[in-house]
MIKOLLUM-212384 format. One record per residue (C-alpha): y, z, x. Coordinates in pm, whole numbers, plus 50000, padded with zeros to 5 digits. Each point is the difference from the previous one (the first is absolute). Layout:
<paros>
YZX/...
</paros>
This chain:
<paros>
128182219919572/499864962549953/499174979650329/502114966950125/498844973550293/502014972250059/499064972950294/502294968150173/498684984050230/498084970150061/496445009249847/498924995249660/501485034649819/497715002249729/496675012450189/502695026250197/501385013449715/496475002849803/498715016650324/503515022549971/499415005049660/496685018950018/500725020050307/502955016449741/497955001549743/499535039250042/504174998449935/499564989549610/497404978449788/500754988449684/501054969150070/500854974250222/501924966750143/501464977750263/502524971649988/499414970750287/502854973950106/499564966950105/503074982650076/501705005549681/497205004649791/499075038149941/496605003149823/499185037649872/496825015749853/499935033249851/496885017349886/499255036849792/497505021650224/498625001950317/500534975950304/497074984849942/501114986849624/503424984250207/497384986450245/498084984849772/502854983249793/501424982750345/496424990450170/500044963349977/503874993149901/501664980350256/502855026850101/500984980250364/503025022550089/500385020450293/502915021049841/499265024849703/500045036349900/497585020649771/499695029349822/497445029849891/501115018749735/500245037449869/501484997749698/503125020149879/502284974949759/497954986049786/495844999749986/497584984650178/500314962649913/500144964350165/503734997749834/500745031650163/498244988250344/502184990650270/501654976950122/502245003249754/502524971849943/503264988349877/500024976449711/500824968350171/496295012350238/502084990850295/500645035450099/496705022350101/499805038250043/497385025850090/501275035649978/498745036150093/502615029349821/501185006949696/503874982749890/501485030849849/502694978549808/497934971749886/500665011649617/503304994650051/500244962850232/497204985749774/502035009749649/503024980950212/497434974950099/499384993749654/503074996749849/500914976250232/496514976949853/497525007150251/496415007149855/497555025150094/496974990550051/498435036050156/500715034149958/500465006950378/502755011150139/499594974150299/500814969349761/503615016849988/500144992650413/498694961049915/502614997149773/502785010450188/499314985450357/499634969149807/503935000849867/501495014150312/498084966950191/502254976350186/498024985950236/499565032550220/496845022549847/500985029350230/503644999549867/498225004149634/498025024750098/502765013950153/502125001149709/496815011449745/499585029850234/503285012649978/499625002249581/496635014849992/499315036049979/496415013450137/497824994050237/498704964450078/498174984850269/500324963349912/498494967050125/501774964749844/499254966050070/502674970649834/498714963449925/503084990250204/499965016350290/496604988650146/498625017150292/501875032849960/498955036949853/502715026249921/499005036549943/502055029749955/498715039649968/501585030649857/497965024850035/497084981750027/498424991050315/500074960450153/498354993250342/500574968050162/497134984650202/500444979950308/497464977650113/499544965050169/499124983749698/503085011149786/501335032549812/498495023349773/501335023749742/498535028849866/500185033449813/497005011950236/499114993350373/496244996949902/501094965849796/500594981350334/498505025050267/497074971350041/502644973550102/502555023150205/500555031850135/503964994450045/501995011349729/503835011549898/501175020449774/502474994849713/502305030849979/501835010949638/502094969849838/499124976850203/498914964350001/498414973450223/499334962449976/497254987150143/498634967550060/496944986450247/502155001050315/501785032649922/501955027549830/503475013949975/500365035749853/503265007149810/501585027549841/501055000649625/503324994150113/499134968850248/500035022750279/497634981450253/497425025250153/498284995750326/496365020850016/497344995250250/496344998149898/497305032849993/496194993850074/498015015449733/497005020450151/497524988949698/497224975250072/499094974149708/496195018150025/501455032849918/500714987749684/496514989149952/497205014349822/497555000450323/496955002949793/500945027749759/499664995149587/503615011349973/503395006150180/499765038049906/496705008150099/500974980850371/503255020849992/497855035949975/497934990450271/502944987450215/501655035149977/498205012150340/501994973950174/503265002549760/499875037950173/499794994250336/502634969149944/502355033849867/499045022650309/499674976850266/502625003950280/501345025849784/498305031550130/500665021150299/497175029149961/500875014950378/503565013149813/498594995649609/502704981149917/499854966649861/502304968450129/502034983349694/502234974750145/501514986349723/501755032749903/502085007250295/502834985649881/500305026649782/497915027150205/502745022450069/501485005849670/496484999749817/498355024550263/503365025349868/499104989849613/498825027349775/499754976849666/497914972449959/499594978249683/496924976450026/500204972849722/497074974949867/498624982649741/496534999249845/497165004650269/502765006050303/501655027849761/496365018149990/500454996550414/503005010449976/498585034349779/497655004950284/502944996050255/502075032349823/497105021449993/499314986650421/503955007250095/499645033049889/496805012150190/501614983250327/503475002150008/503195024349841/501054967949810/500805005049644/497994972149890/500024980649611/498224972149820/502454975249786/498654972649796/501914972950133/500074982849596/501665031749931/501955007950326/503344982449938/500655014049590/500415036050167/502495023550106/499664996550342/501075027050205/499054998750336/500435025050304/501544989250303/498124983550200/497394992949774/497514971350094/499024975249695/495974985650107/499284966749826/496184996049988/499034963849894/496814974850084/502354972149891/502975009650133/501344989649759/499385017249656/503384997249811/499725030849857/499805017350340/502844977650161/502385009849679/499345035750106/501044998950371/502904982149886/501175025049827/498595029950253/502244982350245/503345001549762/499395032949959/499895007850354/496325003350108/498434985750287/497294972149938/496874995650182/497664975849899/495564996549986/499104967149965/496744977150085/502484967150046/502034992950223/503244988749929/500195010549634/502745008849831/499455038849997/499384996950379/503614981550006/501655023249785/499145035150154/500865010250349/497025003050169/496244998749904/496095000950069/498234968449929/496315005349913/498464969450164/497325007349763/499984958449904/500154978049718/498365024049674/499024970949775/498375018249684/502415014649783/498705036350002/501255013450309/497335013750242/500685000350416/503865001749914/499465032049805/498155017450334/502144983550212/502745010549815/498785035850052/499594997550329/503254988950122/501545029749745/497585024750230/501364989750321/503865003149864/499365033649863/497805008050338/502954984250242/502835025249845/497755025849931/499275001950378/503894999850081/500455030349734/497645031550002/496234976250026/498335013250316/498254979950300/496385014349887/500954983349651/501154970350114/497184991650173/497975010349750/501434977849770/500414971150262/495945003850067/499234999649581/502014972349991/498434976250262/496625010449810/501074988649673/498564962550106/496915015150013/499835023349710/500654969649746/497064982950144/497985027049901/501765001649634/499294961449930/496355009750137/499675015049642/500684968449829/496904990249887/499505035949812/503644999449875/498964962349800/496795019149864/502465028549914/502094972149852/497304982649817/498895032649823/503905012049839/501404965350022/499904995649612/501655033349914/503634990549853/501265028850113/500215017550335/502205026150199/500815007250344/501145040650135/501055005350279/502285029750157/502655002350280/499334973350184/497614977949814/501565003449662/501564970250108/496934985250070/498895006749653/503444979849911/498844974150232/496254998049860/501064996149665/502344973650050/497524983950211/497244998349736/502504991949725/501524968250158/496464982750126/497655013549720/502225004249683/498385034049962/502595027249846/499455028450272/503195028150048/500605017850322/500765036550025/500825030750183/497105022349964/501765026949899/501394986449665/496904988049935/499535033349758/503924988349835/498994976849783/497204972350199/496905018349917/500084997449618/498974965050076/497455008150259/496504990849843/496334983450117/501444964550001/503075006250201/499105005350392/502325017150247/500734992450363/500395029150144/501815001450366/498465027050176/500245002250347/499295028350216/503815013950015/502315028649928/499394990049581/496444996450061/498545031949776/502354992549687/499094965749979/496775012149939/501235023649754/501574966549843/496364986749962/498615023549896/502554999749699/498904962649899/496235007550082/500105025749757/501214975749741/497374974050084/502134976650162/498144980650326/501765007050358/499994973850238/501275020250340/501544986350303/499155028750220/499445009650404/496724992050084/497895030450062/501815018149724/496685016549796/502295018549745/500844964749857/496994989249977/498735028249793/502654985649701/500934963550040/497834978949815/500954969350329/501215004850292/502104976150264/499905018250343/503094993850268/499875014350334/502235026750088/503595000350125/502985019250043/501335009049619/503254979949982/498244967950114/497445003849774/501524977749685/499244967650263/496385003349966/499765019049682/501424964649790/497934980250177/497165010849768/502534996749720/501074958750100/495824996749977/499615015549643/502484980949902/498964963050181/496185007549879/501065006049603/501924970150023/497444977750108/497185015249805/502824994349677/500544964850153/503335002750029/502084980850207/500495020650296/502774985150271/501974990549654/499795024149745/501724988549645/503635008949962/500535006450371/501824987550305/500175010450386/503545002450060/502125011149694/503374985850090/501765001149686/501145034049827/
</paros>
């Protein structure tokens, strides 16, 4: 959740890893820092806030070096402080750490740490890792970090700098992603492509225990047992400008309006309508079992779980898969059971969300089969499962995910539509499907056309503290999704809901100051979601609908209306939320929040 950038080379590190520093920003907030060696001189700033207070502290020191490493941090030990910043260091300052994880054990080495003299002076868990690499140090930082690694329990990505080994940067992950960047003017380190995607596109991957030391001429990857590892580099498709703003207010209000091309990024070279079956490359090395699989387990956190929801609901109108929905958070605690031949479907942005890679982890020692979702390639859930779809939706800076969410549906459409054409799915359905699909583009264009009604719709409810979302079949988890969605950018309490249990218990609190978004599309559940408004009309509570446009009988009881154009009824949840990402991006800026990083927050959640 936290975000590291380290840089060796032979240009002054400090403006890199500031300009590192804020392109991770979305990663965690609430503080920052970066340490800067020259020769043997390591000078380190830390600062409580945004970039910009770290930025501010360092503009005008003299920081010369062009080795260093730096830190945004989410905190989890300890609060938000400048103490509890990172780098943290040992108490001698000649050993310098920045860490992303959690050091399960850190109770117990910092009690032994303490008996033995040593003197706290954080409440992170990361001091622990300072500590230690500075008593196993000989003369050979990897070696300490080497021998630190092999006492810690948790997960760690880890950058460390040591006044005596000038010129040099070892980092270590366990369970916590590293990328090194290769580039002319020296090596980068990061937690993130999008730190270093403006100086290279050439990158490699550190795999589970494993380290790397890396200087401006070089690196050499090693294995927690001193196992030398040879890996080629990967060229990352992202552009430095992706990343950029491009004359929108805000990273989520760019990411809506990129979901037209996040679509046909999903369906391109994917769709064959002549047969109306899509094309999914990555999944052939496990076609042949998965086409015979009859149990299907798709597991997800947050936003990607309410995907996931969607997914079930899509598996079962295409194909004879029985399909379920774990929370990945949840996933490994169970009883697992599993059929034969059951397939395990990790759905991530990240691709690396620890909760979800702890839950294929244990899918796969109990048997399953793994296939991973993923925006980025080369992540660790891409790694770990056997074969995959990537996105290619591109970087998603703002922390409320938009285009991954559609995109995620999307490439969970095509699955379901690929087996459900090799099971009982006919041609005329295929194509059908195939044809909706290559539409979709199109059809969101015509959502976002609604925007500027959807703010006035936002202006007019946007102070109500309390809001829900119904939905049924396959937009009650779009009602999920909308409610999360206004709750994380707008710090409005809103609940999502199945329609139907709206009458078990929800509409005692339905009253004038409590609006509900209604999904109401023109489907199969069309006539008793209007039997659901009418329930809350009847009690005085204002209906905002987001309805088929044309559709009269809404009209005559909504008290607003957001119109979407009309599509086949199991793709309708990809234009249906795009009103719901607007409600919730126009609140938030007419509450002045802070949209792209809302309080609390982070984009990838990489600790438990």
């Amino acid at each position: 959740m936290c975000g590291i950038v380290c840089y060796v080379g032979r240009k002054p590190a400090k403006p890199i890893l500031l300009e590192g520093l804020k392109r991770l920003e979305y990663r965690g907030y609430d503080s920052a820092g970066l340490a800067v060696q020259d020769g043997e001189t390591i000078h380190c700033e830390r600062a409580v806030g945004k970039i910009v207070e770290l930025e501010r502290r360092v503009n005008g020191l003299e920081m010369k070096g062009t080795v260093g490493i730096a830190h945004t941090r989410w905190a989890t030990h300890g609060r938000p402080s400048e103490e509890n910043a990172h780098p943290q260091r040992d108490r001698d300052e000649n050993v310098f750490v920045i860490h992303n994880g959690i050091i399960e054990n850190y109770h117990v080495l910092k009690k032994k740490l303490e008996k033995d003299g040593i003197v706290f002076r954080s409440e992170t868990d990361t001091e622990v890792l300072a500590h230690l690499i500075a008593l196993h140090f000989d003369g050979d930082l990897s070696d300490a970090v080497r021998k630190t690694m092999a006492q810690v329990e948790g997960t760690f990505g880890i950058g460390v700098i040591h006044r005596q080994t000038p010129g040099q940067i070892v980092v270590a992950r366990r369970g916590s992603p590293l990328i090194i960047g290769v580039s002319d003017d020296g090596h980068f380190v990061a937690s993130d492509v999008s730190a270093m995607v403006r100086y290279t596109n050439k990158v490699v991957h550190l795999e589970e225990n494993e380290l790397a030391t890396v200087t401006a001429d070089g690196f050499s990857i090693s294995t927690a047992q001193a196992k030398p590892v040879q890996r080629s580099t990967e060229t990352v498709e992202w552009r430095a400008e992706d990343a950029e703003l491009n004359g929108f207010p805000h990273f989520m209000l760019k990411e809506i309006y990129e979901q037209p091309a996040a679509l046909e990024n999903a369906i391109r070279g994917r769709l064959e309508q002549g047969e109306g079956v899509p094309k999914l490359g990555g999944i052939m090395p496990v076609w042949e079992s998965l086409k015979q699989s009859r149990h299907m387990v798709l597991v997800a956190c947050g936003t990607s779980y309410y995907a996931a929801s969607v997914g079930k609901y899509i598996f079962e109108r295409l194909t004879e898969i029985d399909t379920e929905v774990g929370l990945a958070s949840e996933f490994r605690y169970r009883k697992l059971n599993f059929p034969p031949n059951t397939f395990v479907v990790a759905i991530s942005q990240s691709g690396e969300t620890a909760d979800t890679l702890a839950a294929i982890k244990e899918a796969k020692r109990k048997g399953a089969r793994l296939i991973g979702v993923v925006n980025v390639v080369g992540s660790s859930i891409s790694r770990e499962t056997e074969a995959g779809i990537y996105n290619h939706a591109g970087p998603e800076i703002g922390v409320a995910s938009t285009k991954n969410f559609t995109s995620q549906l999307t490439i969970l459409t095509l699955l379901a539509l690929l087996l459900g054409r090799h099971q009982n799915l006919s041609l005329t359905e295929g194509i059908q499907a195939i044809r909706a699909l290559e539409a979709l583009p199109g059809l969101i264009h015509k959502a976002l056309a609604q925007a500027n009604h959807i703010e006035a719709v936002s202006e007019k409810y946007c102070r109500c503290t309390n809001w829900l979302f119904l939905g049924r079949k396959y937009n009650y988890p779009i009602a999920l999704e909308g409610a999360l969605k206004l709750k994380e950018v707008s710090y409005i309490h809103a609940e999502g809901y199945a329609a139907g249990e709206m009458k078990h218990g929800p509409i005692a609190l339905i009253n004038p100051e409590m609006p509900t978004v209604a999904i109401i599309p023109l489907d199969e559940m069309h006539e008793k979601m209007l039997s659901n408004i009418h329930e809350i009309k009847s009690r005085k509570g204002p209906v905002i609908a987001i309805a088929t446009e044309g559709d009269e009988k809404v009209r005559d009881v909504a008290d607003d209306i957001i119109e979407i154009p009309p599509t086949l009824d199991f793709l309708y949840p990809i234009l249906t939320v795009i009103p719901c990402q607007l409600l919730a991006y126009y609140c938030a800026k007419f509450l002045n929040r802070d949209i792209d990083k809302p309080r609390n927050l982070a984009k990838s959640v990489t600790v438990e």
